[in-house]
VOGU-3710 file (C-alpha; in Angstrom, 3 decimals, decimal comma):
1> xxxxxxxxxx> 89,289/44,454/94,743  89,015/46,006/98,322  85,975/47,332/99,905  86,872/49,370/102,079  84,388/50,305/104,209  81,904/48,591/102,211  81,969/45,334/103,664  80,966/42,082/101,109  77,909/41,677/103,381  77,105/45,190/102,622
11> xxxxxxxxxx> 77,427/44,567/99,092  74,831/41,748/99,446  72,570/43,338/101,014  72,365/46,491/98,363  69,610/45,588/96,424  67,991/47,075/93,612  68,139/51,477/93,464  66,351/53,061/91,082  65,773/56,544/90,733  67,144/59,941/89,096
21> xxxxxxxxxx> 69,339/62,487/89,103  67,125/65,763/90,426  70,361/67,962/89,961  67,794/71,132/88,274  64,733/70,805/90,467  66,002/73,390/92,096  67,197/75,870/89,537  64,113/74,973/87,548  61,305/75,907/90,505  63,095/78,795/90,828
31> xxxxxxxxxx> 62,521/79,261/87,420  58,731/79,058/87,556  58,538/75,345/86,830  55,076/73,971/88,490  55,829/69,918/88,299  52,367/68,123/88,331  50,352/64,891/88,728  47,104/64,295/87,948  47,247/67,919/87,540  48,062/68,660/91,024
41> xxxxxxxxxx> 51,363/70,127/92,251  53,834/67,653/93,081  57,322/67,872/94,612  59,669/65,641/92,454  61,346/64,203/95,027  58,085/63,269/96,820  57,083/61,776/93,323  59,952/59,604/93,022  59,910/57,819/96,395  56,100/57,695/96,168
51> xxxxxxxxxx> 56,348/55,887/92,582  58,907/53,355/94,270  62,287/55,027/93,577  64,943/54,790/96,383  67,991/57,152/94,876  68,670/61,058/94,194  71,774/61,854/92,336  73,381/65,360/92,326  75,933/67,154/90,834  79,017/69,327/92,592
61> xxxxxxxxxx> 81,171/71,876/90,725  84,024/73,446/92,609  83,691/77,114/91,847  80,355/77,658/89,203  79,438/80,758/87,523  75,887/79,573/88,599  74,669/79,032/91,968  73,590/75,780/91,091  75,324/72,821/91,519  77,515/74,776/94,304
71> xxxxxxxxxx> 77,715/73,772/97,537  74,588/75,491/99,091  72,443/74,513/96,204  73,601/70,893/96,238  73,297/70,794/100,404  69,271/71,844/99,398  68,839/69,050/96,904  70,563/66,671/99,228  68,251/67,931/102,020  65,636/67,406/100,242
81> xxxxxxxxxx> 65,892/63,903/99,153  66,464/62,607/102,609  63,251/64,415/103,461  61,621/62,481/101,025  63,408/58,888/102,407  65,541/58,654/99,452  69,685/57,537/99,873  71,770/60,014/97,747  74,542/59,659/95,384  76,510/62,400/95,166
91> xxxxxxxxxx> 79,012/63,551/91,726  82,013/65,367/92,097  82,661/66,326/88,726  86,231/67,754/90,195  85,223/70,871/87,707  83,743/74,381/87,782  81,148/72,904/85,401  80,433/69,863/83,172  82,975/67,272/83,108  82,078/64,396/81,158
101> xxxxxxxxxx> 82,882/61,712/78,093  84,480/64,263/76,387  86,306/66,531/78,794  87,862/66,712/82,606  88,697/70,327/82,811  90,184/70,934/85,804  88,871/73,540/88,382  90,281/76,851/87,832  92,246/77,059/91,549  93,606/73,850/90,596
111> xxxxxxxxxx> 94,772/74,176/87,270  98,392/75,603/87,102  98,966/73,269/90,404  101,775/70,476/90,129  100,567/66,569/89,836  101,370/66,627/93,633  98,843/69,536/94,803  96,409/68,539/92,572  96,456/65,229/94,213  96,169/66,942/97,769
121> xxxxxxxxxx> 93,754/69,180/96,480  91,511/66,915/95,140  91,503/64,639/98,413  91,225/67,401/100,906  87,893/68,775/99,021  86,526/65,919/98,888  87,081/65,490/102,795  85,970/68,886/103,610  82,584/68,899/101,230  81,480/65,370/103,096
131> xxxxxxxxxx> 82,907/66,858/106,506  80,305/69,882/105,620  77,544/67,948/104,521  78,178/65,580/107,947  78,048/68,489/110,297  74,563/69,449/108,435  73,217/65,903/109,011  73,370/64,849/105,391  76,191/62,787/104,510  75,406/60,703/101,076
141> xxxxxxxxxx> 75,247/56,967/100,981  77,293/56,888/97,837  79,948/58,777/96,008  81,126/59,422/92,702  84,649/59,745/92,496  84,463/62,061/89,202  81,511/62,248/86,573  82,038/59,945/83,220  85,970/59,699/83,791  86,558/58,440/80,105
151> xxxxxxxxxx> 89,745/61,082/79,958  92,565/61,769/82,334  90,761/63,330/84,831  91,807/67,394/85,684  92,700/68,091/82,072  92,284/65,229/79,933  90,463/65,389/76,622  88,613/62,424/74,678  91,232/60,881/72,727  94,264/62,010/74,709
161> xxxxxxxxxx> 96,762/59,429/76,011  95,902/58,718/79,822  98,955/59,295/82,146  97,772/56,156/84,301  100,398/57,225/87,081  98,901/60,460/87,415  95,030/59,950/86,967  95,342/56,670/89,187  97,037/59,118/92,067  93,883/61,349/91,290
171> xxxxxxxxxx> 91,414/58,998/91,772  92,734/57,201/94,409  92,896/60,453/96,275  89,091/61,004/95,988  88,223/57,792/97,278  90,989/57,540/100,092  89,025/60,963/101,285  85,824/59,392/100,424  87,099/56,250/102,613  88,119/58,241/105,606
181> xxxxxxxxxx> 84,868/60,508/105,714  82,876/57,254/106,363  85,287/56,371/109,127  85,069/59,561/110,700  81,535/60,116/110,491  80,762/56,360/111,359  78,458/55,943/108,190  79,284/53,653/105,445  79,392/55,041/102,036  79,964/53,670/98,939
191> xxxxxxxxxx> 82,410/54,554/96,091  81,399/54,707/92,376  83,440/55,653/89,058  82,036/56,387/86,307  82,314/56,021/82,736  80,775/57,020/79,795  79,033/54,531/77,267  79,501/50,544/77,787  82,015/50,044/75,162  84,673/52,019/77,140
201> xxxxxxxxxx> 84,029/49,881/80,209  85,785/47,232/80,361  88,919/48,859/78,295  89,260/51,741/80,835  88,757/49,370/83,833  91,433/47,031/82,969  93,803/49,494/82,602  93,221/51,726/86,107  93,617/47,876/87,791  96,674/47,850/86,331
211> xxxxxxxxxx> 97,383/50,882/87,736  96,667/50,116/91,425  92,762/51,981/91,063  91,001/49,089/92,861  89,177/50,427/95,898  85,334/51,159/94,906  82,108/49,417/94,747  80,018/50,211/91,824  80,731/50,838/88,467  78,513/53,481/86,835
221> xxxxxxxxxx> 78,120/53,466/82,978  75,990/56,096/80,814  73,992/54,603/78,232  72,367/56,686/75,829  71,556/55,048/72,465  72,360/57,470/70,182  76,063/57,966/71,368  76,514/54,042/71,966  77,394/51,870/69,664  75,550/48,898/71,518
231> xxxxxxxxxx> 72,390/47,998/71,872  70,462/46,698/75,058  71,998/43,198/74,868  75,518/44,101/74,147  74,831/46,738/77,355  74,014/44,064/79,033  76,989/41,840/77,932  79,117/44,481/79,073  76,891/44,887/82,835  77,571/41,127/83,161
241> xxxxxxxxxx> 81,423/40,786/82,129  81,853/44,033/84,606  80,359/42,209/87,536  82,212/38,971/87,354  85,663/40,492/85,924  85,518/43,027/88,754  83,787/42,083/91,460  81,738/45,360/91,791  78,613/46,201/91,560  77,308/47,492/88,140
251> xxxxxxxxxx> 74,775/50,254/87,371  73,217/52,218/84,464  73,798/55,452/86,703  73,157/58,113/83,588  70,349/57,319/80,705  67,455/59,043/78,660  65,084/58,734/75,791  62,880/61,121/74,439  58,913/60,960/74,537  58,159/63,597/71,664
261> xxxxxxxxxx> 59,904/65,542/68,657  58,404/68,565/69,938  59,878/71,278/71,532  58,582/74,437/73,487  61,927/76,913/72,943  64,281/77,642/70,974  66,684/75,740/72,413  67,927/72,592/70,097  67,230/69,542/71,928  69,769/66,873/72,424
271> xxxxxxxxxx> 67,565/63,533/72,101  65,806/64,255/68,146  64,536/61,975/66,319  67,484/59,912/65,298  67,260/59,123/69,251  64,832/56,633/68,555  65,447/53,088/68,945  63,403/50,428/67,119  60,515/48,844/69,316  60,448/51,614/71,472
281> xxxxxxxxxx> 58,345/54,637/69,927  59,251/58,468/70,820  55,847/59,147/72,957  55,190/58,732/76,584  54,679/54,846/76,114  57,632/54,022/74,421  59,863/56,448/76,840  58,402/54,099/79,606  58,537/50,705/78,009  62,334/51,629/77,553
291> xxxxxxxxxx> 63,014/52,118/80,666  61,738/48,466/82,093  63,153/46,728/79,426  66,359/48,360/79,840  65,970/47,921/83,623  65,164/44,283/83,082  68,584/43,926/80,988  70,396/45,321/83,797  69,278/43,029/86,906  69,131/40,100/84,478
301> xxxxxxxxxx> 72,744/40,585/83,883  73,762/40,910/87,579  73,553/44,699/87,417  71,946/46,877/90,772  70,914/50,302/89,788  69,590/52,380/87,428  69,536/55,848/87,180  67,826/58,287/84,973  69,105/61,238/84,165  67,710/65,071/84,133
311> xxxxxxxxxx> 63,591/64,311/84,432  63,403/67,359/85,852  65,164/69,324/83,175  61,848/70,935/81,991  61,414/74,454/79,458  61,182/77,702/81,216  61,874/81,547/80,520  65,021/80,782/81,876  67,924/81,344/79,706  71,333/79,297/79,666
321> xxxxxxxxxx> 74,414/79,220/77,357  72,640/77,629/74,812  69,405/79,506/74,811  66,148/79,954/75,891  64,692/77,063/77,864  65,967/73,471/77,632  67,740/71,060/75,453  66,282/68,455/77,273  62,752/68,589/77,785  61,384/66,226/75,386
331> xxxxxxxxxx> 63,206/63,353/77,692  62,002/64,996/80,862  59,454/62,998/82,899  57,181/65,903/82,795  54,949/66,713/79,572  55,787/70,222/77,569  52,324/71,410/77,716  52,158/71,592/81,786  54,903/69,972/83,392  52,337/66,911/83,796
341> xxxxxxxxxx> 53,787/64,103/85,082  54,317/61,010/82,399  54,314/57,579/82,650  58,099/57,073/82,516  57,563/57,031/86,292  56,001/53,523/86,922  59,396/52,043/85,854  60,599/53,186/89,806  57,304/50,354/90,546  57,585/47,430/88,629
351> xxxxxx> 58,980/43,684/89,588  62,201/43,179/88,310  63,136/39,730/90,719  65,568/42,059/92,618  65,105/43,539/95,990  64,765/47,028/96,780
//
């Protein structure tokens, strides 16, 4: 596999990250969130670097119906977590909202385009959002070239037949632009793809090397329990066949688990209680307990990162598409009562034999 920019040295020299995707602090202050610790204000980003965490990830849409996750609103988040001393991976979900496991629906400028323009368009947005974010002083360390790529990417569905000619074209546009932004800008920055839940890993990366899609450095897997059909040790199976089939870097870049059954809207929320997993309790202790053993599973297995995803996802009088609130705030880092901080956050602290 080439590296690109990333040289092998660099690559040794990585380390551990750990850390979370802060992709709704934003909307959610705005929303009258008040995060706390110890029942003091606290700025999220400020809490993860001071509990030891060393990554932000954010989101991009193209063209949202929301302000969030557009440009501006991502250039703020990304601001703020170099503020804070954090490095920043940044998602292009190559979508005017969620792409994911389940969908890649492409951007609606792109979508009556030929294979051809949607190649050129997807490689000269990438350029210009990382030639925007360089002339602001904020270039990411890493990229995600597309969020949980599972489908054909710009119009694939779960379950559809992947066009390998096309989507490897696609991707290998986005990281050819990625690629050249670091060149230009004289930063190096690192290319992750992504796919959803471990048992699709090594499947889906098999076939895009057969396809010529072998320029990146990390492979990103979501894990969430309830949707996987592995455990922690066949996870880590999979983290440790990656590495050494590969030769690129492995990380658990989405994951979650609930620490109550409560709620506080009437919003349905995603992680229930057929979320939990046996050993690990749904309360505040077994939320963080599953996060250092599943961290512990990933270095032991040769993996680098870990990445939690939404702790800042908290209840509000907001309203979105599926109600009042959140779907997500019993897996929040934050309590429901007062947006107390919980102690899923020492996992960003402990020893786990790998350097930060």
């Amino acid at each position: 596999m080439s590296l690109g920019l990333a040289s092998a040295a660099l690559l040794a020299a990585s380390g551990l990250h750990l850390g979370a995707d802060l992709s709704f602090t934003n909307e959610m202050e705005a929303c009258g969130a008040h995060f706390r610790e110890n029942g003091k204000s606290a700025d999220p980003f400020a809490l993860l670097k001071a509990h030891g965490g060393n990554i932000v990830r954010v989101r991009l849409w193209n063209a949202p119906a929301t302000p969030y996750s557009a440009y501006a609103d991502v250039l703020k988040t990304i601001t703020r977590a170099h503020a804070a001393g954090l490095d920043v991976l940044l998602d292009f979900h190559y979508s005017d909202d969620w792409a994911d496991g389940d969908k890649q629906i492409p951007p609606a400028a792109w979508a009556e385009l030929s294979t051809d323009a949607q190649v050129q368009a997807l490689h000269d947005y990438t350029a210009v959002i990382l030639d925007r974010l360089a002339a602001a002083g904020q270039l990411p360390q890493f990229v995600q070239v597309g969020n949980e790529t599972n489908p054909e990417m710009l119009g694939g569905r779960k379950g559809g037949k992947i066009d390998w000619a096309r989507n490897a074209r696609l991707i290998n546009a986005g990281v050819a632009a990625v690629r050249a932004a670091a060149k230009a800008h004289g930063q190096p920055i690192r290319v992750m793809l992504h796919i959803a839940q471990p048992e699709n890993v090594i499947g889906w990366f098999d076939e895009a090397t057969a396809a010529g899609v072998m320029d990146y450095d990390i492979i990103g897997i979501s894990y969430y329990a309830k949707w996987s059909r592995y455990n922690l040790s066949g996870l880590g199976k999979v983290i440790d066949a990656a590495h050494r089939r590969y030769g690129a870097d492995v990380w658990v870049v989405e994951t979650a688990y609930p620490f109550t059954t409560a709620a506080a809207d009437d919003t349905t929320n995603l992680l229930g209680a057929d979320s939990a997993i046996p050993g690990y309790p749904v309360s505040p202790e077994g939320q963080a307990r599953y996060l250092e053993d599943l961290t512990r599973v990933v270095v032991a297995n040769g993996g680098t990162g870990v990445v939690y995803w939404a702790p800042d996802w908290v209840s509000t009088g907001c309203k979105t598409r599926w109600g009042t609130g959140s779907s997500w705030e019993n897996a929040a880092w934050f309590d429901i009562a007062h947006h107390e901080a919980l102690p899923a956050l020492r996992f960003l602290g402990e020893d786990y034999g790998a350097k930060k």
